[in-house]
C-alpha positions in Angstrom: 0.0 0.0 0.0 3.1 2.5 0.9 4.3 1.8 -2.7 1.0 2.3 -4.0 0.4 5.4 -2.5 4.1 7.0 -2.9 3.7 5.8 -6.6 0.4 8.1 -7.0 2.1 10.8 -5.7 5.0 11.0 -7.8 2.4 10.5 -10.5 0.3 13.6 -9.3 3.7 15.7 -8.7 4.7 15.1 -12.0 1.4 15.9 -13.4 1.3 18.9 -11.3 4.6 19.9 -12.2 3.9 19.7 -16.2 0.6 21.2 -15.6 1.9 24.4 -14.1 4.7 24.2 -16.5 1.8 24.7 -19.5 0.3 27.6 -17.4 3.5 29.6 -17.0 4.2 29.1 -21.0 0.7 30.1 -21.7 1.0 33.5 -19.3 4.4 34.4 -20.6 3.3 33.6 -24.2 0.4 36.1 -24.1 2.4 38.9 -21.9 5.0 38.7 -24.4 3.6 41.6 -27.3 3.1 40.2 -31.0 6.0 41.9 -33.2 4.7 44.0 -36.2 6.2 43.8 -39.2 8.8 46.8 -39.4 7.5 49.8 -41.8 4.4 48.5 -42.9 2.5 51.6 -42.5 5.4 53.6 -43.8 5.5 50.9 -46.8 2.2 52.0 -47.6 2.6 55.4 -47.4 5.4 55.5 -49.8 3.6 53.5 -52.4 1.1 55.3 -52.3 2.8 58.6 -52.7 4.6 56.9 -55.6 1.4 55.7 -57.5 -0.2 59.1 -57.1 2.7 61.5 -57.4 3.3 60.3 -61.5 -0.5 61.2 -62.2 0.1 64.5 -60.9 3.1 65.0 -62.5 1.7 63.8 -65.4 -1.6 66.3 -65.5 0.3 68.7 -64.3 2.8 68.3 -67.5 0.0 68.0 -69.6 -1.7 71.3 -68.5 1.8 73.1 -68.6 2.2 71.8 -72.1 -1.5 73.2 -72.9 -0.8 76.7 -70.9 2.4 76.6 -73.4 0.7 75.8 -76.3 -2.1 78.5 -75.5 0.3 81.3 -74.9 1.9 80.0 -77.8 -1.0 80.7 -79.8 -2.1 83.5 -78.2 1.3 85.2 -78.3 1.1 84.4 -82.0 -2.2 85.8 -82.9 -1.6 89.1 -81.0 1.7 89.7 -83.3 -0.4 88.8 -86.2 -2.9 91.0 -85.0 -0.4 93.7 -84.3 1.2 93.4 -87.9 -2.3 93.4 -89.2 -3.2 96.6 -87.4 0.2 98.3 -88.7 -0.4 97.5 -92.0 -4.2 98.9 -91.6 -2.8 102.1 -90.2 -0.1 102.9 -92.6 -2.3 102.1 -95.7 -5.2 104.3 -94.1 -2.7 107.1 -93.1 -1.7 106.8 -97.0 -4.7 107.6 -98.1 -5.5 110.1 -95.2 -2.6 111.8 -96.6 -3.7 111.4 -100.1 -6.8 113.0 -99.6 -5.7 115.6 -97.9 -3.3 117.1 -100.6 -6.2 116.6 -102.6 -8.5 118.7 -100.7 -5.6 121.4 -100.6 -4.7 121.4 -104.4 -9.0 121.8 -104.3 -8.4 124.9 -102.0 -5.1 126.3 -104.0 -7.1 125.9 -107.1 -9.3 127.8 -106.0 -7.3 130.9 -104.4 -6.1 131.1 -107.8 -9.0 131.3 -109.9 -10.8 133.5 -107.3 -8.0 136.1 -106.8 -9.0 139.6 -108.6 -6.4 141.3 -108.4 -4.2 140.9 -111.1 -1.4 142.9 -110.2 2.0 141.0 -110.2 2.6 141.3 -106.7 -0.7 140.1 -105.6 -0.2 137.0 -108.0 3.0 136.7 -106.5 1.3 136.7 -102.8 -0.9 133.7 -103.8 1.8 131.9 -105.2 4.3 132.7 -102.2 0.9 131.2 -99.8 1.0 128.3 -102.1 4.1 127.2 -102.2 4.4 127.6 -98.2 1.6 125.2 -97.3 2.8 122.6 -99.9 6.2 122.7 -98.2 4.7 122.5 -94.9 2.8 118.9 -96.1 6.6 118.6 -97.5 8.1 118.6 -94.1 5.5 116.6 -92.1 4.9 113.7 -94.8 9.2 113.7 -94.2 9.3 113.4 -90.5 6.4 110.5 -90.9 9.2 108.5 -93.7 11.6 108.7 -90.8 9.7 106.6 -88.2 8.4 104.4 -91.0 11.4 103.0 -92.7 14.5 101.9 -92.0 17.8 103.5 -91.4 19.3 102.7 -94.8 16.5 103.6 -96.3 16.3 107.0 -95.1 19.9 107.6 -95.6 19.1 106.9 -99.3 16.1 109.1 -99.2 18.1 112.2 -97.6 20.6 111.9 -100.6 17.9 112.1 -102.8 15.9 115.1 -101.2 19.0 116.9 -101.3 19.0 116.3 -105.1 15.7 116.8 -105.5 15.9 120.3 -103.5 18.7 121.6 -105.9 16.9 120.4 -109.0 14.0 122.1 -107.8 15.7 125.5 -107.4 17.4 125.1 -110.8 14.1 124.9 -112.3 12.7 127.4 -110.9 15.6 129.8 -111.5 16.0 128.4 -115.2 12.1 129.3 -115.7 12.8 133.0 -114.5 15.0 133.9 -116.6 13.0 134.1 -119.8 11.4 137.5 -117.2 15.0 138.4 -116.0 15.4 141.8 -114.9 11.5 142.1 -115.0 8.4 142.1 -112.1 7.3 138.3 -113.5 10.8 137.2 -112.8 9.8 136.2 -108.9 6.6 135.1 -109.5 7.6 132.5 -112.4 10.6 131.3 -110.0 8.0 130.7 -106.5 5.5 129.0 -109.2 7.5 126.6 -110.0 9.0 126.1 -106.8 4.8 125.9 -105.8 4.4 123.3 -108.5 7.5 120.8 -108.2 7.0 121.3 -104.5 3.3 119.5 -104.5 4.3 117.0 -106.8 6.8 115.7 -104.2 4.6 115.7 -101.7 2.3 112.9 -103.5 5.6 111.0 -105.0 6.9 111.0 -101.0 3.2 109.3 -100.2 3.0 107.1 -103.1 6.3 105.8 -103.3 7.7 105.7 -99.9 5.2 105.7 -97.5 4.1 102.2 -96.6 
């Protein structure tokens, strides 16, 4: 019976023993914290900054290359639009300036056949008006050339008013003499002066202005 009874309670030790054993293994397993896996949220994060960021980019390209293309076009239409405006004004101020020596070889005409007094130096007065308001347009159509054309150009076109100016005089002197020495002598030389003088002003306009 002893052996019996001491062989029961080794039995119940031992059972004891492994029992309590579990127990402890069970506690320290679920005190112990379950690890995470390292950078999983940061994994995330990452791809999904890196699957959105080349859509953005990519729109973001796209409507830069649009913006581009826009102010492009719009950059290339105003320039046309500007050189279409130029070309409007210069051809209208053409014919502005057409149609105004028109209107004043209209009014010149007219001082002439409306003057009654035929007295040399009153002929000679008309004439002397005449020729001063055709070198006026002479002077203003000259000062527009110089903004309008180019540097060579002008240089060219100096030379040749300076020609023109001393063919002009020579003209005009050459017609006098036939009333040298008389009271027409003046009034042929400023009419002729009158004359060659409104003819450049239109050959300036039509042939230079643009």
């Amino acid at each position: 019976m002893k052996k019996n009874r001491t062989f029961l309670i080794v039995i119940l030790t031992v059972v004891l023993c492994i029992l309590a054993a579990c127990g402890n293994a069970a506690d320290k397993s679920n005190a112990e914290p379950k690890e995470q896996p390292l950078h999983s949220s940061s994994s995330n994060i990452d791809i999904t900054a890196i699957d959105e960021n080349p859509e953005h980019t990519s729109e973001e390209t796209d409507n830069n290359e649009v913006s581009d293309k826009e102010d492009t076009s719009i950059s290339s239409n105003d320039a046309e639009n500007s050189s279409n405006l130029d070309s409007d004004m210069t051809e209208n101020q053409k014919e502005e300036y057409l149609k105004k020596f028109n209107d004043t070889k209209k009014e010149m005409d007219e001082l002439q056949r409306n003057s009654k007094d035929t007295a040399t130096y009153a002929m000679k007065k008309v004439e002397d008006d005449r020729y001063d308001v055709w070198d006026e347009w002479l002077n203003e159509v000259y000062g527009v050339l110089k903004a309008q054309i180019s540097t060579e150009e002008m240089d060219e076109l100096r030379k040749e008013q300076r020609d023109w100016i001393k063919h002009r005089d020579d003209t005009a002197l050459e017609a006098s003499f036939k009333y040298k020495g008389g009271t027409a002598e003046h009034l042929e030389y400023v009419t002729v002066q009158a004359n060659l003088t409104e003819e450049r002003c239109y050959e300036l306009v039509e042939n230079y202005m643009k």
